[in-house]
C-alpha positions in Angstrom: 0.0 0.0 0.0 1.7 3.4 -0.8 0.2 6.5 0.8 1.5 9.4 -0.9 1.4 13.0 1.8 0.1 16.0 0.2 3.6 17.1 0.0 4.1 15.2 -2.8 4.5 11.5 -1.6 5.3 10.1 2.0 8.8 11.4 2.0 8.1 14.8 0.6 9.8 18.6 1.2 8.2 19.1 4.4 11.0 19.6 7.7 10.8 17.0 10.7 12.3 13.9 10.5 15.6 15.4 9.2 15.2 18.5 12.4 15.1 15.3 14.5 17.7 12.9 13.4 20.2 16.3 13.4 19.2 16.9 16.8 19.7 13.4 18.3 21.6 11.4 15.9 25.4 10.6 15.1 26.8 12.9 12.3 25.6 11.8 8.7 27.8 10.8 5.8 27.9 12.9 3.0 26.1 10.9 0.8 23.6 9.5 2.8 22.5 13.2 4.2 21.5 14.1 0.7 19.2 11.9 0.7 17.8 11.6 3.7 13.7 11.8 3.3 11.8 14.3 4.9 8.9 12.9 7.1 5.4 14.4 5.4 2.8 15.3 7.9 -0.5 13.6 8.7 -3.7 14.0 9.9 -1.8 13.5 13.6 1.0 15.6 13.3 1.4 16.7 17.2 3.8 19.7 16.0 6.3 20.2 13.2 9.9 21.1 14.3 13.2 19.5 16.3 13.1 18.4 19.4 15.6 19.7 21.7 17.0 20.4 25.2 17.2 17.7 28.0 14.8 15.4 25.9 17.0 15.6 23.5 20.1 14.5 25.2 18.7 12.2 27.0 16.7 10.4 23.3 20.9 10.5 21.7 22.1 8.7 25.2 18.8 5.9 24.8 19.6 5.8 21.4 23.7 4.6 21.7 22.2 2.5 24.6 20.1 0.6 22.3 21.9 0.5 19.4 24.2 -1.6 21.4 24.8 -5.0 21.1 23.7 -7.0 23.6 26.0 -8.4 26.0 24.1 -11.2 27.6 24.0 -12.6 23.8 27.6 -12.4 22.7 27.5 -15.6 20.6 25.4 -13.2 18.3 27.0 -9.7 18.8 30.3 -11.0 16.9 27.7 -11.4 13.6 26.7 -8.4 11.7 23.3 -8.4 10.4 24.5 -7.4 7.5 26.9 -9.7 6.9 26.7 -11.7 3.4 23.5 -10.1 2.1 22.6 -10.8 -1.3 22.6 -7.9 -4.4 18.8 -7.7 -3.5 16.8 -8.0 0.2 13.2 -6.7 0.4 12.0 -7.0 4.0 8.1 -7.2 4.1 6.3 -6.0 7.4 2.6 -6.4 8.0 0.1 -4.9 10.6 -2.6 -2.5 12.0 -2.8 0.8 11.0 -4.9 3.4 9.5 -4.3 5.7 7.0 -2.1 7.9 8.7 0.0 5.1 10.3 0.6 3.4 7.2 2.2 6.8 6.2 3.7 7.2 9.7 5.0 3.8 9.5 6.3 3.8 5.9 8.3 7.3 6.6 10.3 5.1 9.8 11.6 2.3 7.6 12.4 4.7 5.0 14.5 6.4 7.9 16.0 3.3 8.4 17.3 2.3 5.0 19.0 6.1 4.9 20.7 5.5 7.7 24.2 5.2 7.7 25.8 2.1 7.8 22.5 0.0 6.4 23.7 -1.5 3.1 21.7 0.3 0.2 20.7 -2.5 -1.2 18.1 -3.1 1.5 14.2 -2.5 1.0 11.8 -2.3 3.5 8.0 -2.8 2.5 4.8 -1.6 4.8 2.0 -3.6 4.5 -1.4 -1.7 6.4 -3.8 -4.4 7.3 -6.3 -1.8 9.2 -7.6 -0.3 12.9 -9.0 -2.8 13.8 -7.1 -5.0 15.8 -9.5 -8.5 15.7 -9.7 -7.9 11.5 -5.6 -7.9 11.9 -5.2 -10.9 13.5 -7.8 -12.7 11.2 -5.4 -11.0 8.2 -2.0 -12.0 10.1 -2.6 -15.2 10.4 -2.8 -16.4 6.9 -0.6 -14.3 6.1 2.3 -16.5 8.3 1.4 -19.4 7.2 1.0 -18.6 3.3 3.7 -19.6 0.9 5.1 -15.5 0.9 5.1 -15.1 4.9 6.3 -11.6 6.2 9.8 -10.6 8.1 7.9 -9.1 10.9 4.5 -8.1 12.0 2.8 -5.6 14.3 -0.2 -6.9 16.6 -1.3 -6.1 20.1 1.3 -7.9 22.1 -2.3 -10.0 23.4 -2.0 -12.2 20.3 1.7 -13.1 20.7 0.5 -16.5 23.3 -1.8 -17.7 20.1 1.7 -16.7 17.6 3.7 -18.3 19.6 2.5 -21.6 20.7 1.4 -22.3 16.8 5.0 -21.7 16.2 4.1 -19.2 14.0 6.7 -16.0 15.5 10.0 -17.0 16.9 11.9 -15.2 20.1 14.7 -12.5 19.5 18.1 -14.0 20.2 20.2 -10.7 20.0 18.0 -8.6 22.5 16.2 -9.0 26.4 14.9 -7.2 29.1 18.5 -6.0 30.0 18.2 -4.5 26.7 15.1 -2.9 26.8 15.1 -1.7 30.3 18.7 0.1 29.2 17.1 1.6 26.6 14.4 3.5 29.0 11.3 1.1 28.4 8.7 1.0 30.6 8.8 -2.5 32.6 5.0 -3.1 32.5 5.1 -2.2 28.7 8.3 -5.0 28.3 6.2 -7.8 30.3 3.9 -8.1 27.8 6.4 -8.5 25.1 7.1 -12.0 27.0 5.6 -15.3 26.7 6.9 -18.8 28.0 9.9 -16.7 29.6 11.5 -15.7 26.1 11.3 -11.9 24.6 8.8 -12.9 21.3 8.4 -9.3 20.6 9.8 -5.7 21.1 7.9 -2.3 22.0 7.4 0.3 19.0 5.2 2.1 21.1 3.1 2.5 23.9 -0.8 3.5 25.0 -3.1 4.6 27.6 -6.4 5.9 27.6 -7.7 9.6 28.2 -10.6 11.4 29.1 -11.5 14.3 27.2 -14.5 16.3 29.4 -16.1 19.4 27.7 -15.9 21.9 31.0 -18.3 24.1 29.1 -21.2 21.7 30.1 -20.3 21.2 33.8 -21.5 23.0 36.6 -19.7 25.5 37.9 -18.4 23.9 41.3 -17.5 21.1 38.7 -15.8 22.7 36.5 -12.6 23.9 39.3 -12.6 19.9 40.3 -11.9 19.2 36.3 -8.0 20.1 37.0 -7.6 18.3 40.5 -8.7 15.3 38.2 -4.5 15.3 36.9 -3.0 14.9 39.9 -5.6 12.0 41.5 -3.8 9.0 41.7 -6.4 6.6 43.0 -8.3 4.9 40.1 -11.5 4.5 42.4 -11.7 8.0 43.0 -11.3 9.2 39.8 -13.7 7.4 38.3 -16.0 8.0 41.1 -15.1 11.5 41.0 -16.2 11.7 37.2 -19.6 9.4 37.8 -20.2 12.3 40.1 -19.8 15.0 37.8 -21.1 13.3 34.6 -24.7 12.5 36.1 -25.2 16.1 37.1 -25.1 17.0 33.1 -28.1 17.6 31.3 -27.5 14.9 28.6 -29.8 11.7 28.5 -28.5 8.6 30.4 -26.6 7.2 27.7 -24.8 9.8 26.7 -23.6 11.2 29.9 -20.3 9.5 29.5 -18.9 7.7 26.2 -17.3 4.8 26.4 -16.3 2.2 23.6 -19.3 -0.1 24.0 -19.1 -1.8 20.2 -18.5 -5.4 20.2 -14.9 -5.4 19.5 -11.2 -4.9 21.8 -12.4 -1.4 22.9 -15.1 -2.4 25.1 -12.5 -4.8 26.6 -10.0 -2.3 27.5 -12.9 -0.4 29.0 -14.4 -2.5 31.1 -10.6 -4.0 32.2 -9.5 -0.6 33.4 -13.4 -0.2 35.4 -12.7 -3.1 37.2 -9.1 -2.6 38.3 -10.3 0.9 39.4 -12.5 -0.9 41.7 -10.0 -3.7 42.9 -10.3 -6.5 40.3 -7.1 -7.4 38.6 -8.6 -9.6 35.1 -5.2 -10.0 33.7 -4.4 -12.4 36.5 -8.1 -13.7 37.2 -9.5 -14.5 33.9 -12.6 -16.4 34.5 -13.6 -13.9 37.1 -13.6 -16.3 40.2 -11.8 -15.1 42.8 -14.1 -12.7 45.6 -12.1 -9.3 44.9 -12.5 -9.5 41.2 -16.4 -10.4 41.8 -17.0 -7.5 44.6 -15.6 -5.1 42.2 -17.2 -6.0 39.3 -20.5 -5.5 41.8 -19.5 -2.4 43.2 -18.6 -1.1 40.0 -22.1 -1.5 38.6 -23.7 -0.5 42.0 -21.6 3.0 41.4 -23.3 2.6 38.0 -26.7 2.4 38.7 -26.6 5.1 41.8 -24.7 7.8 39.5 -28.0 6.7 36.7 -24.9 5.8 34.2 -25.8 2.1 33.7 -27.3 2.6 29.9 -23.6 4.1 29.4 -22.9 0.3 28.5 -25.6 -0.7 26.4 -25.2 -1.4 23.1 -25.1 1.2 20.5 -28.0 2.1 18.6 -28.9 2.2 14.8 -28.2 5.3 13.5 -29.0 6.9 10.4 -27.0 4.8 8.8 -28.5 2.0 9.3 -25.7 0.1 11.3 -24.9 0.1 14.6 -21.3 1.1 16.3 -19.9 2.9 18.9 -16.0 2.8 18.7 -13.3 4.8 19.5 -14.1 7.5 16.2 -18.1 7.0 17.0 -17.0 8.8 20.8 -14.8 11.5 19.3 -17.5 12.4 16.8 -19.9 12.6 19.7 -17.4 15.0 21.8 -17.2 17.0 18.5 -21.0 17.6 18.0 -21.5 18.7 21.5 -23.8 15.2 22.4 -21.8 14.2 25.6 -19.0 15.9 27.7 -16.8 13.1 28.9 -15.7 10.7 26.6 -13.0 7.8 26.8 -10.7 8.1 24.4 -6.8 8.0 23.2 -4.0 10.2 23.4 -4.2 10.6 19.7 -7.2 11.9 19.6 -6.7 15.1 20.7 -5.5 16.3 17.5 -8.5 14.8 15.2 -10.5 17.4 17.4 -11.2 20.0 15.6 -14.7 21.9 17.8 -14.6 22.9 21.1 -10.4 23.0 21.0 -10.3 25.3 24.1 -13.0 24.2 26.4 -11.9 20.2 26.7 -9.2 19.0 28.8 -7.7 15.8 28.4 -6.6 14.2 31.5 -4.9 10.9 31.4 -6.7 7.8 33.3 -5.1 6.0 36.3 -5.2 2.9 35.6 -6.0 2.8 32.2 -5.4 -0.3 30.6 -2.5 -0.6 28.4 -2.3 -0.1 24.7 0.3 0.0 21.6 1.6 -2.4 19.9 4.9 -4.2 19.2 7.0 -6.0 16.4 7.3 -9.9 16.3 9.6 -11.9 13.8 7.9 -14.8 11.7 9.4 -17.9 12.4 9.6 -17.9 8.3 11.7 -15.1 7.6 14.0 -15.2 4.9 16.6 -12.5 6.9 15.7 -13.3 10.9 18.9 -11.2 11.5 18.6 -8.5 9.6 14.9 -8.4 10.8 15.8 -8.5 14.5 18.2 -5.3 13.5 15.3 -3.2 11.7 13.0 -4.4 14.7 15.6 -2.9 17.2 15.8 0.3 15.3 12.3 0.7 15.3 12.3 1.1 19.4 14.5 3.3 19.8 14.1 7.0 20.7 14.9 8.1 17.4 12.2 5.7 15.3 9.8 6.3 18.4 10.2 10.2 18.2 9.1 10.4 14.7 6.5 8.0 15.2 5.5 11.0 18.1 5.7 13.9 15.8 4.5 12.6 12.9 1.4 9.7 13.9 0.7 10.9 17.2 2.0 7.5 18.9 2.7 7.5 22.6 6.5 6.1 23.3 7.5 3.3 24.9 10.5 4.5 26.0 10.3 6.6 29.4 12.7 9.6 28.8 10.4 10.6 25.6 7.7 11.7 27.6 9.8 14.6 28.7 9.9 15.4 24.8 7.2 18.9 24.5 5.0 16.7 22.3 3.7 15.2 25.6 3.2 18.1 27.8 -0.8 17.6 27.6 -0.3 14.2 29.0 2.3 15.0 32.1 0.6 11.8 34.6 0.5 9.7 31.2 3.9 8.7 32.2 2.6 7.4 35.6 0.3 5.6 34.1 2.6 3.6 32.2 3.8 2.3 35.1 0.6 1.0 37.0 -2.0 0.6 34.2 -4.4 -2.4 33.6 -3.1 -5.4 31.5 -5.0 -7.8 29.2 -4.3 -11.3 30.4 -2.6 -13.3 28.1 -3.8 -16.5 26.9 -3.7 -18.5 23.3 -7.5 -18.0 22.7 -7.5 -14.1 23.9 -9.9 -13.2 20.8 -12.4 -15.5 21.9 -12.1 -14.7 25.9 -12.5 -11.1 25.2 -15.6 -11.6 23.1 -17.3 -13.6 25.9 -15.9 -11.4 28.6 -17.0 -8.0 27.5 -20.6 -9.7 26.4 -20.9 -11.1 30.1 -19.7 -7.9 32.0 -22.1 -5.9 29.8 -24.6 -7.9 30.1 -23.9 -8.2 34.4 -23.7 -4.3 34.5 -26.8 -3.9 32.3 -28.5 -5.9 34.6 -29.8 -8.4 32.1 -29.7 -11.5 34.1 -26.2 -12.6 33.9 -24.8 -14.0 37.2 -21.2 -13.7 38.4 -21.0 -17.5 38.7 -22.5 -18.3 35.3 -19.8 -15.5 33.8 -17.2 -17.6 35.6 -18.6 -21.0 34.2 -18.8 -19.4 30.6 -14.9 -18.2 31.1 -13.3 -21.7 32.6 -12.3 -22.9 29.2 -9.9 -19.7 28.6 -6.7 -21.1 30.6 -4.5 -18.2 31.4 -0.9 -18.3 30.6 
């Protein structure tokens, strides 16, 4: 797929990428300077221009950390990757993206093959397989075990128990946690890049959700507790906080607050980060049995029904257009047209806003469950080296900074979210640390369709019973 900017193709005359390689890179060859391309900006862009100061010394330290060989694996370090290529190598990579990632994503490894030092017979090819992240599995899967199977691929790291144990992605032999956690990565974001004790995949970037709340529609005592929101650190009293103020608006029951309740991975994330706010921790109960997972999951609709926010989690209606959906660019659109004034969204989001710019504030969630995604090798690559290499590159600061500026992608890497791009989300680093997790588990598509369809249910007050969510959940064995 090749997504051309409106600067005249995805590497066109516009500044960025080269402000930011000059500011925390190496110096340049001659030759390879030239022809560095320019990154063109998208729908995302968070700000055109370098980035400089501390952040900046600190991404050019991260960056000579990681670019390091690893010395727990010396049997490797002694190989270059790009030792006895042939004339040609073309290095596929598929994964989930929209439009704007796909360009974001193409502009990286583009980066990558200018670099200096990477052989220039090297191609790298971007493959976009769509937002959705239960169509890309369905599209990743066939596409490992077909005849042409990928280099690499990006997925939620949930899927990489189901890659794994079908043999389908292979660990990284040149890189582990010493590696990562050198380079500045959050730990909670590199334990989910682990499966069976081995590192199956590395962080490209990072994720947590936000609430935007449109002050403008708040009462006035509500309105000075918007900003004391930032600096609450207990889950349960944010989002009790928040019930509070979102009942007192004047918007109908289920619009009061917007949550992602289609029948797909956002509702999951929602209703994951809900019940760790009120003590449940599903990553390491998944079946829902133990007592402080059930008692929050009741006090949790309890707080519902008393705040009159119960219908929040019903499912959407039909709209004009004759199908029904409420996902993540379903709540933005309702945020935009003035129909609610808190809605649960993502970092990125704040700059597809384009209404009500100076009344919202967007205030990171404690708690929130974790997002992003991360980059896996196929057990069939032609180049597994070479792969690991690119993969490498494409955590550190510099790949993760561009990714920032010019696709609106929250890093991985801790000493980035220092960078100015981030300033709007200054407890976003916090959250990083202590966020919800998905539980991981080689049939995760299937447990998070049941689970989100019993909680919903349980909350609606439709009948469902803890116990019989628990018997419904027993055949999803945790890893």
């Amino acid at each position: 797929m090749n997504i051309c900017s409106s600067s005249g193709g995805p590497f066109g005359k516009r500044q960025g990428e080269k402000d930011i390689m000059k500011n925390h890179g190496g110096e340049q060859d001659q030759e390879k300077t030239e022809r560095r391309p320019q990154i063109g900006a998208t729908r995302r862009v968070l700000l055109a221009g370098a980035v400089s100061g501390a952040a900046g010394a600190m991404c050019t330290t991260a960056f000579r950390t990681f670019s390091g060989r690893n010395e727990s694996a010396s049997e490797h370090s002694v190989i270059s990757p790009f030792t006895g290529l042939a004339d040609h190598v073309a290095l596929h990579i598929v994964g989930g993206s929209d439009i704007d990632s796909v360009t974001a994503h193409e502009n990286v490894l583009k980066i990558w093959q200018e670099t200096p030092g990477v052989p220039d017979q090297i191609d790298t090819n971007f493959e976009g397989l769509g937002g959705d992240s239960n169509a890309q599995l369905e599209s990743v899967l066939p596409k490992l075990k077909g005849p042409e199977s990928p280099d690499l691929i990006i997925v939620d790291p949930e899927y990489l128990p189901l890659l794994a144990s079908q043999r389908l992605i292979t660990p990284f032999t040149n890189t582990d946690r010493g590696t990562l956690i050198n380079s500045g990565c959050f730990n909670r974001i590199i334990e989910r890049c682990y499966f069976d004790h081995k590192l199956h995949a590395i962080p490209i970037h990072a994720d947590a959700p936000v609430l935007a709340i449109n002050k403008s529609y708040l009462k006035k005592e509500h309105r000075a507790a918007v900003k004391q929101l930032r600096s609450q650190a207990s889950p349960n009293n944010f989002w009790l906080k928040v019930f509070e103020m979102a009942s007192s608006t004047e918007f109908p029951p289920e619009n009061k607050i917007k949550f992602e309740t289609s029948d797909y991975e956002g509702l999951t994330t929602c209703l994951i980060e809900l019940i760790f706010a009120f003590g449940g921790v599903v990553h390491e109960d998944t079946t829902l049995k133990e007592e402080k997972t059930r008692q929050a999951i009741g006090s949790l609709r309890k707080s519902l029904k008393n705040y009159d926010l119960g219908q929040a989690f019903q499912n959407p209606a039909i709209g004009m257009s004759g199908t029904a959906s409420c996902k993540e660019e379903d709540v933005m659109r309702a945020l935009e047209n003035d129909e609610t004034a808190f809605a649960r969204l993502w970092p990125a989001h704040r700059t597809d806003l384009t209404k009500n710019l100076d009344q919202i504030e967007w205030i990171p969630i404690p708690g929130g469950t974790l997002g992003g995604q991360v980059m896996a090798l196929s057990k069939r690559s032609k180049e597994p080296r070479l792969s690991e290499e690119l993969a490498r590159y494409l955590c550190s600061p510099l790949s993760q900074l561009a990714l920032l500026y010019h696709g609106g992608y929250v890093p991985s890497l801790k000493q980035l979210h220092s960078d100015k791009k981030m300033a709007d989300f200054d407890s976003l680093k916090e959250a990083m640390e202590v966020g919800a997790l998905r539980p991981q588990t080689s049939r995760y598509n299937e447990w998070s369709r049941d689970f989100r369809s019993s909680v919903r249910n349980y909350l609606l007050g439709n009948g469902e019973e803890l116990g019989a969510i628990t018997d419904a959940l027993s055949k999803y064995e945790r890893v």
